[in-house]
N, C-alpha and C positions, 0 to 999 in steps of 0.2 A: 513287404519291407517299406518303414517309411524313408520317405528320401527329405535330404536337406533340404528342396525347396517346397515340400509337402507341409513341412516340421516350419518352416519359415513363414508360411501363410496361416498357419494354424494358433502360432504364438506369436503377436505383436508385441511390440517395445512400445511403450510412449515416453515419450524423450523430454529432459526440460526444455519448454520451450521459451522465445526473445520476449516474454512479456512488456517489452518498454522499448525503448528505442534505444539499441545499440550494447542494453545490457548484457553483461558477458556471465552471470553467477545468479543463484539465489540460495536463501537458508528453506530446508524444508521444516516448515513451525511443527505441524500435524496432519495424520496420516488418517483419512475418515473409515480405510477398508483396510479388510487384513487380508491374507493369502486365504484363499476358498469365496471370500465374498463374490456375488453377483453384482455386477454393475452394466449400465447400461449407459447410450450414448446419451455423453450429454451431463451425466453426473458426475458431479465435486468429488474427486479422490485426496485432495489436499490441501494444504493452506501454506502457500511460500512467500519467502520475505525477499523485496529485490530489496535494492539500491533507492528506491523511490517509495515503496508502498506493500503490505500482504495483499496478497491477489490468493483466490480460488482458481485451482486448475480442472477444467473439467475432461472426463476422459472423451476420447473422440469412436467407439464404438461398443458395443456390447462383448460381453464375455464374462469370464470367471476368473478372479484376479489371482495370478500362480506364486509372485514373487515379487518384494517392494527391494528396489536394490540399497536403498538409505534408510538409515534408522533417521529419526527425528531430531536435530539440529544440525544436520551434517549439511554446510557449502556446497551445492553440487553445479557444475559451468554446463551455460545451456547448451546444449546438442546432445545431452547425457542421458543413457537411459534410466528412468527412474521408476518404473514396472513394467512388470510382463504380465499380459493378460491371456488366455486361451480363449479367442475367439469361436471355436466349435469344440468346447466341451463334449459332446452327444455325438461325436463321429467317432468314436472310441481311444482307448488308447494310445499316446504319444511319448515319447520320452523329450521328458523339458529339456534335459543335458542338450540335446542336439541342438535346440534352438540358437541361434546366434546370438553373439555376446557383442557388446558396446563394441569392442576389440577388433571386432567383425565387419566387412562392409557393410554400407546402409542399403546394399544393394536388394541383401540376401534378408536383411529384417525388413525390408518394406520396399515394393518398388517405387521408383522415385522417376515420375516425369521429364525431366530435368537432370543434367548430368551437373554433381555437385563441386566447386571449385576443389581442385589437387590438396587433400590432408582436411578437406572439411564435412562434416555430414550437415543433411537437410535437416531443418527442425520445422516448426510450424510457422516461425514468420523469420523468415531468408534462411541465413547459414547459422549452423553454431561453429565453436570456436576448434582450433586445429585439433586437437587430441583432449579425449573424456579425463577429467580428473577432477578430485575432488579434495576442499579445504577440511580437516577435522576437527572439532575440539572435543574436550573431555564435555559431559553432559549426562545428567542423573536423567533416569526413564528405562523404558524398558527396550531391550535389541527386539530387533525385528527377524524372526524366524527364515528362513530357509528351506524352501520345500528341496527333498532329494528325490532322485526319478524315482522311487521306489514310493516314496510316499505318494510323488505326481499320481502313478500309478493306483494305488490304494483309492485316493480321492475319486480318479474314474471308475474305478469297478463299485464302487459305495454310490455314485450317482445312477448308475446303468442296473446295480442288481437292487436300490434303494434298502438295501442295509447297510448296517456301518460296523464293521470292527471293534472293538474296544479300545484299541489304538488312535480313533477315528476323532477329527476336531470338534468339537462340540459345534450345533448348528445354533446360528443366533443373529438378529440383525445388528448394523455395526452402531446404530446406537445405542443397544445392546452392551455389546461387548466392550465401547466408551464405558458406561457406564459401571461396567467390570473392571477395568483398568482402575480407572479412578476411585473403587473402591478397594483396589485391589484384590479381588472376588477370583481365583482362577477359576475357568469355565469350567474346565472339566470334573472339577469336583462338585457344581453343581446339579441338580437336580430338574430337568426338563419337564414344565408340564404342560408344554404349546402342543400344538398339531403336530404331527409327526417326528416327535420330541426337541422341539424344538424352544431353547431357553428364553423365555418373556424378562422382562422388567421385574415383578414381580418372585421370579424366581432368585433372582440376583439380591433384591433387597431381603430376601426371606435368608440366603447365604450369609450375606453380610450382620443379619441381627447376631449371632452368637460373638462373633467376631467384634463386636463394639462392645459387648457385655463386659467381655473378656482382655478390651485393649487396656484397661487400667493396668492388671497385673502384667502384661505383657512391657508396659512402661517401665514399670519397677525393676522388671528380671533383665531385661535388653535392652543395654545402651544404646542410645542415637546413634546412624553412622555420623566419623568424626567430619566430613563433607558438609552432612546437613548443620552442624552447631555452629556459631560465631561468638565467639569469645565476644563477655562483655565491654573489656577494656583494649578491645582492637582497637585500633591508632588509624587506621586504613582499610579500606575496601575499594576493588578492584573490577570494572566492570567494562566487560568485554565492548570494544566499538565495531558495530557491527548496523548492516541494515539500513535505515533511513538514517541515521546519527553518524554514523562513516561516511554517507552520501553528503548529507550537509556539510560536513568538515570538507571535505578533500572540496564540495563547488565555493562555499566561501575562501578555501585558502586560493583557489585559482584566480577565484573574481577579486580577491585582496590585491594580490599580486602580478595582476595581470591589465585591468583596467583601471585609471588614472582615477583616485574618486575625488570628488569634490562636495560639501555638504552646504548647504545653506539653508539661514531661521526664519523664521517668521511667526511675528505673534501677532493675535489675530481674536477680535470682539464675534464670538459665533452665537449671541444671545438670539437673535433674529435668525439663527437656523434652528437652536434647539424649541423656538416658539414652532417653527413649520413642521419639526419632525411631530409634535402634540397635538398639531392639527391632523397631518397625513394620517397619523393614527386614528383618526376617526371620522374618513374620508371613506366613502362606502368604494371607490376605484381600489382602495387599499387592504381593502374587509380580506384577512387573515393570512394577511405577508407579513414578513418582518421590517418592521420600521425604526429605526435608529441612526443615530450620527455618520455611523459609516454608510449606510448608503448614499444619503445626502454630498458626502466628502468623495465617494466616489466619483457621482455626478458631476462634481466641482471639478474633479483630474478632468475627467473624461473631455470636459468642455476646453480646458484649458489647453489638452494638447490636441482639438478642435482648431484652436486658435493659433496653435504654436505647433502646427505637423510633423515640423524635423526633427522632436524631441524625440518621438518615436518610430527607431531608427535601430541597428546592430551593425555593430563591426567584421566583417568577414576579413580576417587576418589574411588567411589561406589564398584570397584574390586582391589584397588590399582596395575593399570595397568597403562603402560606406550603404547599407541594405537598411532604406526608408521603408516604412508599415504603411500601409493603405489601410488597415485594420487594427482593433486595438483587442490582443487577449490579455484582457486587467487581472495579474496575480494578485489573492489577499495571503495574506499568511498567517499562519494556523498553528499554533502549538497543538500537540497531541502527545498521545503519551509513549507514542517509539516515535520523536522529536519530532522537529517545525518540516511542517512543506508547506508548497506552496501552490495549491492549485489553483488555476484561473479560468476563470470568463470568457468563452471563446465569442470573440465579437461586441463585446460587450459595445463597443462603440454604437452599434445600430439599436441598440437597449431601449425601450422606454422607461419610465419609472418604475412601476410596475411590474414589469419584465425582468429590470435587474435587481430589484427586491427579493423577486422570487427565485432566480439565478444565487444569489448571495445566502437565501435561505437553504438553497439544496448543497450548496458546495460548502459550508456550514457542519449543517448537522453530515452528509454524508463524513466529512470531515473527521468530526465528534467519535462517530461510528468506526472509524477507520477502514473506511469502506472507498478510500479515494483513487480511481484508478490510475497509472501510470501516463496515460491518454490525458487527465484532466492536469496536468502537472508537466505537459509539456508545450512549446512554443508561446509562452508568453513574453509579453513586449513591455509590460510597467506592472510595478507592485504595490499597494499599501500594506504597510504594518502599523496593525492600531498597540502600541508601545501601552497608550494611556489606560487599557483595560488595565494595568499593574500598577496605578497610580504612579509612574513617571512621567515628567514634566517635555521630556523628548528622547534624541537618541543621534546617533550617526550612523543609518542602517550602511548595511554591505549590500552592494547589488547583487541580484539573483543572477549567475551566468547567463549570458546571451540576451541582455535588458541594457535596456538607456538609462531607467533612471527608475527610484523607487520613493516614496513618502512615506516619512514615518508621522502619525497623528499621536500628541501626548496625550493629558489626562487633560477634560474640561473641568474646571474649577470657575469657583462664583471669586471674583479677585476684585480691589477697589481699579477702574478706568475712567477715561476723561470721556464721557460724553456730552455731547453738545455744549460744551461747555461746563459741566459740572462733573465730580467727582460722582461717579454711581457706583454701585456693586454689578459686574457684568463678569456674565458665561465665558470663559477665556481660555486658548488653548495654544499649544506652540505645535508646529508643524516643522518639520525639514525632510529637506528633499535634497539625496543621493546621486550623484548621476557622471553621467563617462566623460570625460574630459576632452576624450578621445574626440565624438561623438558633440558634448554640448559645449558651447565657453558660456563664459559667466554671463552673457547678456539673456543666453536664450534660455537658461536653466533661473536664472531671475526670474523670468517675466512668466513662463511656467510656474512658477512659486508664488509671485504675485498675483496672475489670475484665477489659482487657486485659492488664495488669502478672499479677494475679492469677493467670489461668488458667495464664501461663506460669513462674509459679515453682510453682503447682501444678496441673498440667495434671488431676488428676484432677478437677478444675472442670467438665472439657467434660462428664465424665458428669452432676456434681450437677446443673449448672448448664445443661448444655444440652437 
């Protein structure tokens, strides 16, 4: 007879885990295994969206995956379980019913070193939240199946006697079976011609040929569902806030309304920086980093709150402190296409040139990619937004919560200026800088502004000066 704690060691839960600091939710994007799949420690079961960033989640041991408990777009708060996998498939049969449920202590789904605080379960980094529950919305795709003990059952004696039933899953790898989905191909009516019948690539695309022959007439006979069309004369469209775009709103409305901002301009002749960015460019210290205006302008903060320390600085309401940085982690900010974040530079202050070129290059394109973790998007102390990639002339950024001050860089434009005396056509840019009231008054949030102006109409500052 097997007993609850036999049943308990043999089916693990893995749970959402705190991917980020303090986050309580995530959306599940995409499911990379189905139930029957083989995984092992260490591989991507899925792709979730916090509050900051999609993260890959990897499973944390080997087994045979029995049951995903969310379909795909469902909200799910971290400490939730979000599969079962059968860790010893090959010790024979089990019935999954018995296994413990989210419902269930964490005691009996996984021993826990650590006795967890009253109403909260362990997840993988601290606690999750008091009680499992989940946000839903409506979402076109396909439900995620349901193994019954009966089936559990089926699948082990199909692995132990190596036949399979006719009832039996078709076997396939799960890019595979991606691959199926997205053509919508069911498996089972395909045709296996791999090792041990098991469905290839090829047999999926051989399924799908008749199937595209034949989608034209299928057009004709079967309406769209009414879901998928959009009237051409809709007035409005509706779109869910959710994810990094929810995250931004709710830290801007806080940082709006919560730190005192103050903005100040500054225009500024950067002709003598864009001559040095053409040289750097062809400076063999610089051979295949990215060389442009902003890192330069970087350099130019970085010096200036060198000179000016207290600028970089956070408010701790909670002990009414004023918490100075010894350290500068520089946020750049980033549009992407599930919105702006803003991941930063850790340290950037001890950076050389070169160092932080290459820093700006990875946190860039990883950026681009959307590949930026929750790690790199947290504890920064100052921001730039370069505005003027959008040809705007400036801006009055909002502070990033828990920052002193942020710079916005407009567009350089070739404008008429007075040099040395005469009227020339010079490289010209406007700059303003953001900052807590709280934290800077107007002398010390000046002269930070100003010594950034400086550096960049005479960039050999970074030598004297840096």
């Amino acid at each position: 007879m097997t007993t609850m704690t036999e049943n308990a060691a043999r089916y693990r839960e893995f749970k959402m885990p705190d991917v980020g600091e303090g986050l309580t939710e995530a959306e599940i994007l995409k499911w990379y295994v189905q139930p029957g799949d083989t995984v092992t420690d260490g591989q991507v079961v899925c792709e979730v969206e916090t509050a900051k960033a999609a993260v890959e989640l990897p499973i944390p041991y080997d087994g045979v995956v029995q049951k995903l408990h969310f379909e795909e777009g469902v909200t799910v708060d971290v400490g939730t379980a979000i599969i079962t996998v059968d860790v010893a498939p090959g010790s024979g049969p089990a019935p999954l019913a018995e296994a413990p449920s989210a419902a269930e202590p964490a005691a009996l789904a996984e021993p826990a070193e650590e006795e967890a605080p009253k109403g909260r379960q362990p997840v993988l980094v601290g606690y999750g939240v008091s009680e499992a529950s989940t946000k839903r919305r409506p979402r076109k795709g396909i439900s995620v199946p349901e193994q019954a003990p009966a089936e559990a059952l089926r699948a082990v004696q199909t692995e132990l006697n190596g036949q399979a039933p006719a009832s039996a899953r078709p076997l396939a790898k799960p890019p595979v079976r991606k691959l199926a989905k997205d053509l919508g191909i069911d498996l089972a009516t395909v045709v296996p011609t791999g090792p041990d019948g098991i469905v290839t690539r090829e047999d999926v695309h051989a399924a799908a040929a008749p199937a595209v022959e034949t989608a034209p007439v299928s057009r004709e006979t079967t309406p769209a569902p009414a879901a998928a069309v959009q009237a051409s004369d809709a007035r409005e469209t509706r779109i869910p806030v959710k994810g990094v775009r929810k995250a931004t709103a709710q830290a801007m409305i806080g940082s709006a309304f919560t730190a005192p901002h103050v903005t100040e301009f500054v225009t500024v002749d950067v002709t003598r920086t864009m001559k040095l960015v053409e040289q750097l460019k062809s400076d063999k210290d610089m051979a295949g980093l990215r060389v442009n205006p902003l890192l330069l302008i970087a350099k130019a903060l970085l010096v200036a709150i060198k000179r000016n320390p207290d600028v970089n600085a956070s408010w701790d309401e909670a002990n009414q402190e004023i918490v100075l940085k010894h350290y500068v982690n520089l946020g750049i900010a980033a549009a992407t296409p599930r919105g702006l974040i803003v991941p930063n530079i850790k340290d950037a202050h001890a950076k050389t040139l070169p160092q932080l070129a290459e820093s700006l290059g990875e946190l860039v394109s990883t950026a681009r990619e959307g590949k930026t973790s929750p790690a790199a998007m947290s504890g920064g102390t100052v921001t730039i937004t370069n505005v003027g990639v959008f040809g705007v002339d400036t801006g009055t950024p909002i502070l990033n919560p828990g920052e002193s001050a942020i710079l916005a860089v407009g567009a350089i434009k070739l404008q008429p200026w007075v040099h040395k005396g005469k009227v020339k056509p010079r490289q010209v840019t406007t700059l303003a800088l953001s900052f807590d009231h709280r934290l800077v008054d107007g002398e010390l949030g000046s002269k930070v502004l100003a010594d950034v102006a400086a550096v960049l109409e005479q960039p050999k500052r970074l030598i004297t000066w840096g």
